[in-house]
C-alpha positions as CSV (number, residue, x, y, z in Angstrom):
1,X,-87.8,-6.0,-60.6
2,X,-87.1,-9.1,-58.3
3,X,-85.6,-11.8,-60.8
4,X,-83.3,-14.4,-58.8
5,X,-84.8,-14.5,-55.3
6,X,-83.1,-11.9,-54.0
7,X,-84.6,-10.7,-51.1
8,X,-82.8,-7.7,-50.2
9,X,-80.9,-5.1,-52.4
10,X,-78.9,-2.2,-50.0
11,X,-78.5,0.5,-52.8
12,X,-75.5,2.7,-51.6
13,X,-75.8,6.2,-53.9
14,X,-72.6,8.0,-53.1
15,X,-70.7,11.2,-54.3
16,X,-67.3,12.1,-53.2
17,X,-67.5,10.4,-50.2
18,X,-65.2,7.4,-50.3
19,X,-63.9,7.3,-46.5
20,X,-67.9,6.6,-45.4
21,X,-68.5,4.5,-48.4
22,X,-65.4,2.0,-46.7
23,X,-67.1,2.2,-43.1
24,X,-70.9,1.4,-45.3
25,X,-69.1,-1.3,-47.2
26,X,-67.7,-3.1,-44.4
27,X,-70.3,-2.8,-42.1
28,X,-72.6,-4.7,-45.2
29,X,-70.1,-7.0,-45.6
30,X,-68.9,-8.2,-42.5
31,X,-72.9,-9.8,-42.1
32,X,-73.0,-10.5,-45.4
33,X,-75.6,-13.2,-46.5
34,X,-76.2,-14.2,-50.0
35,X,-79.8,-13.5,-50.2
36,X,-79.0,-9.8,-50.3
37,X,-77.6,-7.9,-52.9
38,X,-75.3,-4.8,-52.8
39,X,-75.8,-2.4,-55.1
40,X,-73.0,1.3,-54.8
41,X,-74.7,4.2,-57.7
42,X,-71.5,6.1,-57.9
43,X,-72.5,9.9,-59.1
44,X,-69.3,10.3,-61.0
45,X,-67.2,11.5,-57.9
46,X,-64.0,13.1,-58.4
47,X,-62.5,11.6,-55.5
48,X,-61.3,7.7,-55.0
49,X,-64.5,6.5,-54.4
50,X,-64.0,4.4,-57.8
51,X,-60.7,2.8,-56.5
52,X,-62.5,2.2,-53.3
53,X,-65.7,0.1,-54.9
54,X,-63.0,-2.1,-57.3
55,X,-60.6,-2.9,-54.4
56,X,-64.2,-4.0,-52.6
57,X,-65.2,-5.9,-55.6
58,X,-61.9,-7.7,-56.0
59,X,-62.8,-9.0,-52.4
60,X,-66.5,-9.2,-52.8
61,X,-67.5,-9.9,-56.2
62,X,-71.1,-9.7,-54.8
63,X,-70.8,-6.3,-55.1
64,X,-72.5,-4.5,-57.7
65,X,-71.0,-1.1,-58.7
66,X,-72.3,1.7,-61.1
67,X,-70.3,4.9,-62.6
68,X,-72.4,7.4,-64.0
69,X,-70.6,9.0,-66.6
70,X,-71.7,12.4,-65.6
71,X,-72.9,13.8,-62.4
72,X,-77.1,12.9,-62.7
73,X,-78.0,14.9,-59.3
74,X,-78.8,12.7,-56.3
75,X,-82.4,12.5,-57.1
76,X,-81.6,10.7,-60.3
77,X,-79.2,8.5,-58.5
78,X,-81.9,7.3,-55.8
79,X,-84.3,7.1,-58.5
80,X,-81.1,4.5,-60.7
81,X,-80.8,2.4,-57.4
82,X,-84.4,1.7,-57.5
83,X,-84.6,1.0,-61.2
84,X,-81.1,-1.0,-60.8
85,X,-82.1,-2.6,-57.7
86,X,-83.1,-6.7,-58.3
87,X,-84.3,-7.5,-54.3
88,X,-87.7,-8.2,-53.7
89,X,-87.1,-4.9,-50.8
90,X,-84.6,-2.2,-51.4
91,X,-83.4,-0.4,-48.3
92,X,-81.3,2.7,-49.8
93,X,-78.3,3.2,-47.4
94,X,-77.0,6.6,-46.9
95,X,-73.3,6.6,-47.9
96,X,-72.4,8.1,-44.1
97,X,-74.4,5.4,-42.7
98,X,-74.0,1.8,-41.6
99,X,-75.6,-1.3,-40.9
100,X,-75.5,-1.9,-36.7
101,X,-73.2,-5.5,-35.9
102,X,-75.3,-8.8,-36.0
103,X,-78.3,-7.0,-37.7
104,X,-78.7,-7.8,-41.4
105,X,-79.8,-11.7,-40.1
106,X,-82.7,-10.7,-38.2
107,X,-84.0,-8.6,-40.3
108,X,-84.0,-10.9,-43.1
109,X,-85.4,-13.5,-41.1
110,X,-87.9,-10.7,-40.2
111,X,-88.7,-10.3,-43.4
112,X,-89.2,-14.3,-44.8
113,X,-91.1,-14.9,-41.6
114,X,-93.6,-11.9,-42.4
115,X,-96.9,-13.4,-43.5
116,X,-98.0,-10.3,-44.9
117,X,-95.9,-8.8,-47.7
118,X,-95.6,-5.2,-46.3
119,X,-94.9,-2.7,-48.6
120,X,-93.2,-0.6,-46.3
121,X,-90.6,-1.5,-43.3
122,X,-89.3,1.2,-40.6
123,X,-86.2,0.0,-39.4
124,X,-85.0,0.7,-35.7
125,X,-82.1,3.0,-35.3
126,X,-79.6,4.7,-33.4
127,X,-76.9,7.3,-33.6
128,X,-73.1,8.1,-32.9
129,X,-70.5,10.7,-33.4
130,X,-66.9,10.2,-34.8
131,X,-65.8,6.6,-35.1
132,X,-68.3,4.1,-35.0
133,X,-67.0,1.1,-32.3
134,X,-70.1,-0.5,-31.8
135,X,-74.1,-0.2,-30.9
136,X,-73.2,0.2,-27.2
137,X,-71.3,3.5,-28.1
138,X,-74.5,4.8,-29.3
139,X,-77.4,6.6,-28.4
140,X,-80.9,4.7,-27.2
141,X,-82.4,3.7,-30.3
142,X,-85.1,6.0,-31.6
143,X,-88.0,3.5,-31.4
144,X,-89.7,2.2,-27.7
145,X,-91.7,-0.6,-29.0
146,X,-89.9,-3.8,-27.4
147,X,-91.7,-5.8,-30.3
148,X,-91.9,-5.6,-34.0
149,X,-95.3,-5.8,-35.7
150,X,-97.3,-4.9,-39.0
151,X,-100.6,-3.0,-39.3
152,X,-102.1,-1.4,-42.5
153,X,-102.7,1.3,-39.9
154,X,-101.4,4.8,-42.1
155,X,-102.0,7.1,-39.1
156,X,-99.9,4.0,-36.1
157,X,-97.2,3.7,-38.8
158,X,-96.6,7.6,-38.6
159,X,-97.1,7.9,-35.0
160,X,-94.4,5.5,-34.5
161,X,-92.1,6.7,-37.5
162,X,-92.8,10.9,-36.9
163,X,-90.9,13.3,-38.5
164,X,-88.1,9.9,-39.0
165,X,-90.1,8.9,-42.3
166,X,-87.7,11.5,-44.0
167,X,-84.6,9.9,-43.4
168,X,-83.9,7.6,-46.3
169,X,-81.7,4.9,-44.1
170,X,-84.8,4.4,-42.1
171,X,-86.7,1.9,-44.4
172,X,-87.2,-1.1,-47.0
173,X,-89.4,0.0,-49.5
174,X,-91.0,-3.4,-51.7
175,X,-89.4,-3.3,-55.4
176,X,-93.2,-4.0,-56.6
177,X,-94.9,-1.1,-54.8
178,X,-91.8,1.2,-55.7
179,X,-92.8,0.4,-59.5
180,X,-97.0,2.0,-58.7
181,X,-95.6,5.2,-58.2
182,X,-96.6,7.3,-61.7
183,X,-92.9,8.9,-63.1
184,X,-91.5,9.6,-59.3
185,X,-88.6,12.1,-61.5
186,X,-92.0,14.8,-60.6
187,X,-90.4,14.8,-57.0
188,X,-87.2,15.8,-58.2
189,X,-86.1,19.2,-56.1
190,X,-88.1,18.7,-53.2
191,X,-85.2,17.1,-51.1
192,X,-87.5,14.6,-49.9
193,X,-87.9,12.6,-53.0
194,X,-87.3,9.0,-50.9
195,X,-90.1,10.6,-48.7
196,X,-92.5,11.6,-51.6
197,X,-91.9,7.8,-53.8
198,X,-93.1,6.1,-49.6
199,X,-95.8,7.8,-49.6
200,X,-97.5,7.6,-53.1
201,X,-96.4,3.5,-53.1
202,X,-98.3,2.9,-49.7
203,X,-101.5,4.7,-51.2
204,X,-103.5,2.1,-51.2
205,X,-106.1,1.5,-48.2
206,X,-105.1,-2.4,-47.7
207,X,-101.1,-1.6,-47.8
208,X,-98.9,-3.2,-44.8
209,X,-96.2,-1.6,-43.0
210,X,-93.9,-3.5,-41.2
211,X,-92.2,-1.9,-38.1
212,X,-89.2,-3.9,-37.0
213,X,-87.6,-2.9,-33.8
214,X,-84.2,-4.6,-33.6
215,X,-81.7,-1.0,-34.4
216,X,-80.3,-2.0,-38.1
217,X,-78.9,1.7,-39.1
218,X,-76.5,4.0,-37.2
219,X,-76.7,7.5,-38.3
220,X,-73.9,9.3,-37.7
221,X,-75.4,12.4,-36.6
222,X,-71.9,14.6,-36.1
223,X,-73.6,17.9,-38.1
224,X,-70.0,18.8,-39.8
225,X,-70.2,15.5,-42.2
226,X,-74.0,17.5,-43.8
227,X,-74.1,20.2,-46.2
228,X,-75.9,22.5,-43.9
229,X,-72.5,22.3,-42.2
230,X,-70.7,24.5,-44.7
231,X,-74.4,26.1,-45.6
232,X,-76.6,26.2,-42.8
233,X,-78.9,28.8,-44.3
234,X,-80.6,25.7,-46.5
235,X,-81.8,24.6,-43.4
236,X,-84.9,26.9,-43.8
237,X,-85.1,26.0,-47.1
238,X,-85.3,22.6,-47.1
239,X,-86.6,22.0,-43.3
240,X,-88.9,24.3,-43.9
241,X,-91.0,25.0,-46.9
242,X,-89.5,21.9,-48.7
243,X,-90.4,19.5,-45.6
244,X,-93.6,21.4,-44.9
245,X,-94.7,20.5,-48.5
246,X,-93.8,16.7,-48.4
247,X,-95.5,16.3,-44.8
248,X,-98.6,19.0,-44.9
249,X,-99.2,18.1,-48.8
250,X,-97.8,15.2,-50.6
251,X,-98.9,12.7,-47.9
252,X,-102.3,14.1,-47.4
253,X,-102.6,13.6,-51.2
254,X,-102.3,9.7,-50.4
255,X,-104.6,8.9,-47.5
256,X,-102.2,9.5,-44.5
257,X,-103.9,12.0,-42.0
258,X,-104.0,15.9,-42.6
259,X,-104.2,16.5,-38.7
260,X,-101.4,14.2,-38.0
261,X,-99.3,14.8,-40.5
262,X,-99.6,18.5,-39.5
263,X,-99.0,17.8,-35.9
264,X,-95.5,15.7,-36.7
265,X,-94.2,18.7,-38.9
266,X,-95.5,21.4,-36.1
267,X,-93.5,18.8,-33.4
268,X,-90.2,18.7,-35.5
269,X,-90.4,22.4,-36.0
270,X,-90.7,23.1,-32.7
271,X,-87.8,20.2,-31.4
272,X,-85.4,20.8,-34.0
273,X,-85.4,24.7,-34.9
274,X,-84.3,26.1,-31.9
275,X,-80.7,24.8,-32.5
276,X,-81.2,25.4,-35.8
277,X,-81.9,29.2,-35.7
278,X,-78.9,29.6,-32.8
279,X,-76.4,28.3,-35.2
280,X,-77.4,30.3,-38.3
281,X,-77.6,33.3,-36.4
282,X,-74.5,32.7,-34.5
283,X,-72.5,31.7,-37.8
284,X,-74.0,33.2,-40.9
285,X,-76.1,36.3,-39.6
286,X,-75.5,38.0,-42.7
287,X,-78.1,35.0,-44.2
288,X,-80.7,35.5,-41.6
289,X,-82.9,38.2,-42.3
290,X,-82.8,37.6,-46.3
291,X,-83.8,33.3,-45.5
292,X,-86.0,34.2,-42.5
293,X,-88.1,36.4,-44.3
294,X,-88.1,33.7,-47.8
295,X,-88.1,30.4,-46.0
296,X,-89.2,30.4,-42.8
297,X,-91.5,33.3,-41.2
298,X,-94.1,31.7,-44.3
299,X,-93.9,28.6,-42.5
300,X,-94.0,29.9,-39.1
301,X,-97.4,31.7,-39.7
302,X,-98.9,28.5,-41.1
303,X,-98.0,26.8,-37.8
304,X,-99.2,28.9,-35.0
305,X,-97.8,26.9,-32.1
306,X,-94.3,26.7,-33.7
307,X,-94.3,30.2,-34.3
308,X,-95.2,31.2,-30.5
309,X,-92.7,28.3,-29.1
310,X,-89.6,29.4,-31.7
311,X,-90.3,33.6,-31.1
312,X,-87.5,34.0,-28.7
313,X,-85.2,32.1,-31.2
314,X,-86.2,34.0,-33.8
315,X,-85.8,37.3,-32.0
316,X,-82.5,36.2,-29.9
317,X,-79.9,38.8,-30.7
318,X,-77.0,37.9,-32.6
319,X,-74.8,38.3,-29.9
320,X,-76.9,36.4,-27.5
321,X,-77.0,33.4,-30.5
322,X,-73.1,33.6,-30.6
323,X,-72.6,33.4,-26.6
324,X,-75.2,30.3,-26.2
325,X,-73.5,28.3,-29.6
326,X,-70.3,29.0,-27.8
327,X,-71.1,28.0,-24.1
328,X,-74.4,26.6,-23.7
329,X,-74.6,24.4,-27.0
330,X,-71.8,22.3,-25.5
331,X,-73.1,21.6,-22.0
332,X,-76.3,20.8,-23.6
333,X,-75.0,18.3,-25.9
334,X,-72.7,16.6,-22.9
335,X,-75.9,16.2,-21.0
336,X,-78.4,14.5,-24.5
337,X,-75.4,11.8,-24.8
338,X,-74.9,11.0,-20.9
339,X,-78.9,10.7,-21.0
340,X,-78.2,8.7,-23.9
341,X,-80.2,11.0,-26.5
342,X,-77.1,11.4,-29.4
């Protein structure tokens, strides 16, 4: 609940992760502005991420950090920031993520100007490997639109955001529309619980989304800092029937389009599987008939045109799979970041 005027709370939940929690922290800080508040959920890491947040706070006494005394899970950590959070928007920051140079001013501005309280604002951004120098070092940023805008439009807010509305760096979410959604703990285990809280708090037919176009996040999109680095099997899980649900029926539930919704996931199965598939194959074969057969040929036969476009993935021998991660995966990824793309 938004008591003192803040505007903005950035609600960092973190586990074990204290060398991206710096980069976050400094990236907030060096733009700091007082109308924004910074909230770090700490998930009871073992690692120095405690010693990391008081050194910050000796600094920055602005900062607002939590300890839980137990590990809660990360859905019950988003779910504290939210409940913790005192800004009148709360944009949760993944941990590995940062705020682009020179960006936290206009989007505040962005926000006071607004007319319209939105409920909802997609933020802009782009991506980088490694060390992060500076928004010139990244890719182009994911949205085209040369100007930001608002609409109460359900179906142009998803054809601008696409499969993007799962990634939780991507958007404010209003404190007061947060609080409409009935016991959000339901969403628990779906891996999209951000995604699932968006979609039931924008429910209503006369809600406002904000799209502002000015890149705020980099993602750092190097695939060795994710779980499904060390477990890429999960990818089928949770890109798969776990995605498919929050897409094809959690949104449908709440007035966004069946079709279109549909269409997005089909799109994102198709664009992002086939490297997907590769890897698993080519690193942990001995997962892929056993999570192929649980997670995603049920998925694959509910979207036809994903099916026929992913076959020869899915049928790509392993030693084929192993041959293009080692040689073609490269060259492809030198030619996405000369065109820009990662």
């Amino acid at each position: 609940m938004n008591v003192n005027n803040t505007l903005l709370t950035i609600a960092i939940p973190t586990y074990n992760r204290a060398a991206f929690l710096i980069r976050a922290l400094n990236s907030i800080f060096i733009q700091y502005d007082e109308r924004v508040e910074i909230l770090v959920s700490d998930n009871a890491s073992a690692d120095n991420t405690q010693a990391i947040a008081e050194e910050f706070k000796i600094k920055y006494p602005q900062l607002k950090y939590v300890r839980n005394a137990k590990n809660i899970g990360p859905d019950a950590n988003f779910l504290q920031c939210y409940n913790l959070a005192t800004g009148k928007y709360v944009l949760l920051l993944g941990d590995d993520d940062l705020l682009v140079e020179k960006s936290l001013l206009s989007l505040l501005d962005f926000l006071e100007e607004t007319k319209i309280d939105c409920s909802l604002v997609f933020l802009n951004h782009v991506f980088f490997e490694g060390d992060y120098v500076d928004i010139h070092h990244c890719s182009k940023p994911f949205l085209a639109e040369k100007q930001s805008f608002v609409t109460s439009d359900k179906s142009l807010l998803m054809q601008v955001a696409r499969d993007r509305i799962t990634y939780m760096s991507a958007f404010l979410l209003r404190h007061d529309a947060f609080e409409q959604v009935v016991d959000p703990i339901k969403y628990s285990n779906t891996s999209f619980m951000h995604t699932c809280i968006v979609f039931e708090a924008t429910k209503n037919e006369n809600t406002k989304f904000g799209v502002f176009v000015n890149p705020c996040i980099a993602q750092d999109s190097a695939i060795e800092n994710t779980v499904f680095w060390t477990r890429p099997q999960e990818i089928l899980l949770v890109f798969g029937q776990r995605e498919e649900y929050v897409f094809c029926e959690v949104a449908p539930r709440f007035g966004y389009d069946k079709e279109l919704m549909d269409k997005i996931y089909t799109d994102f199965l198709c664009k992002s599987w086939r490297g997907s598939i590769i890897r698993i194959k080519a690193n942990a074969n001995k997962f892929w008939k056993e999570y192929y057969k649980s997670y995603a040929k049920p998925v694959l036969l509910r979207h036809k045109r994903a099916q026929r476009k992913l076959r020869p993935y899915v049928f790509c021998p392993a030693w084929i799979a192993k041959l293009i991660y080692k040689c073609v995966r490269p060259l492809y990824r030198k030619i996405r970041r000369k065109k820009g793309e990662i």
